[in-house]
TIVOGU-548477 format. One record per residue (C-alpha): x, y, z. Coordinates in steps of 0.5 Angstrom, whole numbers. Layout:
N
> X_Y_Z .
...
//
This chain:
296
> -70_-50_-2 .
> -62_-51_-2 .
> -62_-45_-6 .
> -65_-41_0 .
> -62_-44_6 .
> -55_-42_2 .
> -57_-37_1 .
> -60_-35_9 .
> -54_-38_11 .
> -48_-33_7 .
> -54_-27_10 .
> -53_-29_17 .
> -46_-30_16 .
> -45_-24_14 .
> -49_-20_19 .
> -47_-24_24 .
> -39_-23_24 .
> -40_-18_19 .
> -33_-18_12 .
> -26_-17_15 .
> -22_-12_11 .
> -16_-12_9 .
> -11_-5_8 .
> -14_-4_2 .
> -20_-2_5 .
> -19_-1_13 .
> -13_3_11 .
> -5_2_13 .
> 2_3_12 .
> 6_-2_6 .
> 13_-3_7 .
> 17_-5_0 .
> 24_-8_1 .
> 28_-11_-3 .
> 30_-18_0 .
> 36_-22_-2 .
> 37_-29_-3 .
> 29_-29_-3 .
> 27_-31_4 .
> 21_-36_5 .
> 14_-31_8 .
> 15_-34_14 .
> 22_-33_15 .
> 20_-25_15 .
> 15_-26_19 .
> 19_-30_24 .
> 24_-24_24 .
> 19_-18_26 .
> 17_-22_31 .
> 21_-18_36 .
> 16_-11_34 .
> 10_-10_36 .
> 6_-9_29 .
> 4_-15_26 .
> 5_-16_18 .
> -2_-16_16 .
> 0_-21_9 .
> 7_-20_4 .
> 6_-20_-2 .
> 12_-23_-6 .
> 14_-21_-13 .
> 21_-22_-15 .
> 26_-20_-10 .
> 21_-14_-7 .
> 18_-16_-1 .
> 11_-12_0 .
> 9_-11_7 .
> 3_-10_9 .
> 2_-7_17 .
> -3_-2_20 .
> -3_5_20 .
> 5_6_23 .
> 8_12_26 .
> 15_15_25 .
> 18_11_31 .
> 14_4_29 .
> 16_4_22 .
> 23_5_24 .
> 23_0_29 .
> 21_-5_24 .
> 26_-2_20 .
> 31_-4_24 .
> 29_-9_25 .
> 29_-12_18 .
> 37_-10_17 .
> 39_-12_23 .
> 36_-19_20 .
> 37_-18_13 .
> 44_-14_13 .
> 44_-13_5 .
> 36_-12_5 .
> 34_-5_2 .
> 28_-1_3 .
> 25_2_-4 .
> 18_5_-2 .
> 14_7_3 .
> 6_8_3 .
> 1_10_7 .
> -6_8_5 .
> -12_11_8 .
> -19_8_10 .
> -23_13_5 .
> -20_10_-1 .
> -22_4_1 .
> -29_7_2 .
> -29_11_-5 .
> -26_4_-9 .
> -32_0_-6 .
> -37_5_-8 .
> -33_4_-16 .
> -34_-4_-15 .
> -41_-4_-13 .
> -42_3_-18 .
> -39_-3_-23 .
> -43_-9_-21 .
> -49_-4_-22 .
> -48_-1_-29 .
> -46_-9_-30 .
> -53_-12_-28 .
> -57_-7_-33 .
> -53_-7_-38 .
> -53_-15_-38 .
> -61_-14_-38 .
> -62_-9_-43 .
> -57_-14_-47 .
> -61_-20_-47 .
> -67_-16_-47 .
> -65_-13_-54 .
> -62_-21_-56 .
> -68_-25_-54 .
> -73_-19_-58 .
> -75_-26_-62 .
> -77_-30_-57 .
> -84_-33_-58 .
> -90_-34_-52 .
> -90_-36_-46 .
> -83_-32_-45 .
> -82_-24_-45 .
> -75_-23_-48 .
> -73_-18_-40 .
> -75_-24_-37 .
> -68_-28_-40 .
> -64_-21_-36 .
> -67_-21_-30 .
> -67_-28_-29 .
> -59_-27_-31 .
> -58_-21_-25 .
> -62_-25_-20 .
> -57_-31_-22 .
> -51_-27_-21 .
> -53_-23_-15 .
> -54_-31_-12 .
> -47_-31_-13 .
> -45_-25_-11 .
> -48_-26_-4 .
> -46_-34_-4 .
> -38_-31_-5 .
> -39_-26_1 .
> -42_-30_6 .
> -37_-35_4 .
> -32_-31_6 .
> -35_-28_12 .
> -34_-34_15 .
> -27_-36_13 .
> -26_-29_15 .
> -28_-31_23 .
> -25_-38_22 .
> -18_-37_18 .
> -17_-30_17 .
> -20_-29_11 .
> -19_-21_9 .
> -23_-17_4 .
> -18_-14_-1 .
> -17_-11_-8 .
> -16_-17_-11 .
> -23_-20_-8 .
> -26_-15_-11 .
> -23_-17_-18 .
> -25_-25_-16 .
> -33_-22_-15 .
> -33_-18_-22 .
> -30_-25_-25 .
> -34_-29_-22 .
> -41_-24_-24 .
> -37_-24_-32 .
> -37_-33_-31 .
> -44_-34_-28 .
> -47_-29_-34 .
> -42_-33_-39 .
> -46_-40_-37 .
> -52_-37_-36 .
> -53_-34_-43 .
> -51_-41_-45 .
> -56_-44_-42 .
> -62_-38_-43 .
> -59_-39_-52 .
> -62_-46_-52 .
> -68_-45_-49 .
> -69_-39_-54 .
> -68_-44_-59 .
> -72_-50_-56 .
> -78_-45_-55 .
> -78_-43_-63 .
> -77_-51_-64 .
> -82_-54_-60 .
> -87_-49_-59 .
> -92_-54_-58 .
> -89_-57_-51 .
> -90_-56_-44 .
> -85_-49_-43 .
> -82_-53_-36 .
> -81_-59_-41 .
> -78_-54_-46 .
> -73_-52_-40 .
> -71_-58_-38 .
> -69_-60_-43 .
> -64_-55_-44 .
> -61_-56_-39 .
> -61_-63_-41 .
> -57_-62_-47 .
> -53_-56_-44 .
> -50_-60_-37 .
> -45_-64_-41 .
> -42_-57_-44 .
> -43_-53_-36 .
> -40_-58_-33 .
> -33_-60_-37 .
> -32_-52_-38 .
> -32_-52_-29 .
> -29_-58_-28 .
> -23_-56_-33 .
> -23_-49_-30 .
> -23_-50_-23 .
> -17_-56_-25 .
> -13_-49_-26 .
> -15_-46_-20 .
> -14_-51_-15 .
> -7_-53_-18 .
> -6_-45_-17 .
> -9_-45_-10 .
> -5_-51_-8 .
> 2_-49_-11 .
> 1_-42_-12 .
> 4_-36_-8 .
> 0_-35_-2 .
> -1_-28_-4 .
> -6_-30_-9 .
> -9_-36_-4 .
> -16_-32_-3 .
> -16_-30_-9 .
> -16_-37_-11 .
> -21_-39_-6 .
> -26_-33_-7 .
> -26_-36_-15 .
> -26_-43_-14 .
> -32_-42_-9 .
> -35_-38_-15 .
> -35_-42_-20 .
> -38_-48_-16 .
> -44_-42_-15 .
> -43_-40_-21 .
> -45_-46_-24 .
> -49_-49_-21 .
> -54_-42_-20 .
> -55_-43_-28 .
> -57_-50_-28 .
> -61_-49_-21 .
> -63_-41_-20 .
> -63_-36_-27 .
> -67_-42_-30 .
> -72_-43_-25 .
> -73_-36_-24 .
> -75_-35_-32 .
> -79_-41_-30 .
> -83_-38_-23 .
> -84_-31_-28 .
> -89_-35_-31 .
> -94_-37_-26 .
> -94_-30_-23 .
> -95_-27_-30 .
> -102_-32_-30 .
> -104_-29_-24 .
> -103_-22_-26 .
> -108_-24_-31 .
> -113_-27_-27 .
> -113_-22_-23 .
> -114_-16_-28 .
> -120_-20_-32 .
> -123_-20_-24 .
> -123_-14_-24 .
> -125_-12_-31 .
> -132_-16_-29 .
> -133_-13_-23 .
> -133_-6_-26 .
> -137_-8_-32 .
> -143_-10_-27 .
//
């Protein structure tokens, strides 16, 4: 239930007020300066307030300042320009790019090309490990279970962010699109953990209940799911809070990963393994029913 209604609210959130997307995607104009003395994001963005164009973020590496704005004509960057000197006497411009909304088509379709040749990889894998699995259970049940997991999280992250989006800003960018990979790479790590034990508790103790073999799997892996997030996410939220605000959404888009990751494991591939059961009893049911009712 908990599953269904995050789940249901990440949907509905994403219909509702839809994902906002950064240059990346949207397309814009990136400004690079070399800044002396290494001016604070906000000092920057103070200066430029005379101009029209908003600054979209900054991306600081070194002494180059990245500035990310809308699709600029030649008068409007050269008013920032001015703009800049005028407020950085010493500052120099190093590059000038303009990105168009059309790459950030093309490289959203790679990333969901990518989350796709992930997903069936990922269950001809276990479908090709898990081959020695003994009954109830089917070896592509362990892959499927795993992709469903994923896609959990996956969903979980973007309707996270569509409200994030609404309330603070949150943008969709490249980086977002790296944190999802990540996330999908830590939630299948964790899931297969899990899913290994329980292959190994089902040889070993064939004779019991298959829900029984389950649980405690998951009983002796929790320990080993939890010290790995609790460890992980320490990083990750001293990052968030002391890292450059660049990486701020990045962060948040891992932190609420793991979270989902994790817990889509422990509550939701192992589950689904489970539910597959049932379903596969009835198929049968249904099947000798219907090979009565021809024979008379």
């Amino acid at each position: 239930m908990i599953t269904l209604a995050l789940v249901t609210l990440a949907i509905v959130a994403i219909g509702i007020w839809g994902l906002k997307l950064g240059i990346d995607f949207s397309g814009g104009t990136i400004i690079e300066y070399n800044l002396v003395g290494k001016p604070e994001t906000k000092d920057v963005e103070t200066k430029l307030q005379g101009t029209d164009k908003k600054i979209a973020k900054i991306i600081v590496a070194g002494d180059t300042y990245s500035l990310y704005f809308e699709p600029l004509k030649d008068t409007e960057r050269d008013a920032i320009e001015a703009q800049i000197i005028k407020a950085y006497p010493s500052s120099k411009r190093v590059a000038v790019e303009t990105i168009s909304s059309s790459v950030g088509v093309d490289q959203s379709k790679s990333a969901l090309l990518s989350i796709l040749f992930a997903s069936i990889g990922i269950i001809i894998f276990l479908t090709i490990s898990f081959k020695k699995v003994t009954a109830p259970f089917k070896s592509w049940e362990f892959g499927v279970s795993a992709v469903l997991a994923l896609l959990h999280d996956a969903i979980i992250v973007l309707g996270a962010f569509a409200i994030l989006g609404h309330y603070f800003g949150a943008e969709i960018d490249l980086l977002f699109i790296t944190a999802i990979l990540t996330v999908i790479g830590f939630s299948v790590h964790d899931t297969i953990v899990v899913f290994d034990r329980i292959r190994e508790n089902v040889i070993k103790y064939g004779s019991l209940d298959y829900k029984t073999v389950v649980n405690n799997s998951l009983v002796e892996t929790l320990a080993r799911s939890i010290n790995l997030t609790v460890t992980t996410l320490l990083v990750l939220l001293a990052l968030f809070v002391l890292g450059p605000e660049s990486l701020r959404w990045f962060l948040a888009a891992l932190i609420i990963g793991m979270f989902s990751g994790t817990y889509s494991s422990i509550f939701v591939a192992s589950q689904i393994l489970i539910l597959f059961q049932p379903i596969k009893e009835k198929l049968k049911t249904l099947k000798i029913f219907k090979g009565k009712k021809k024979e008379k």
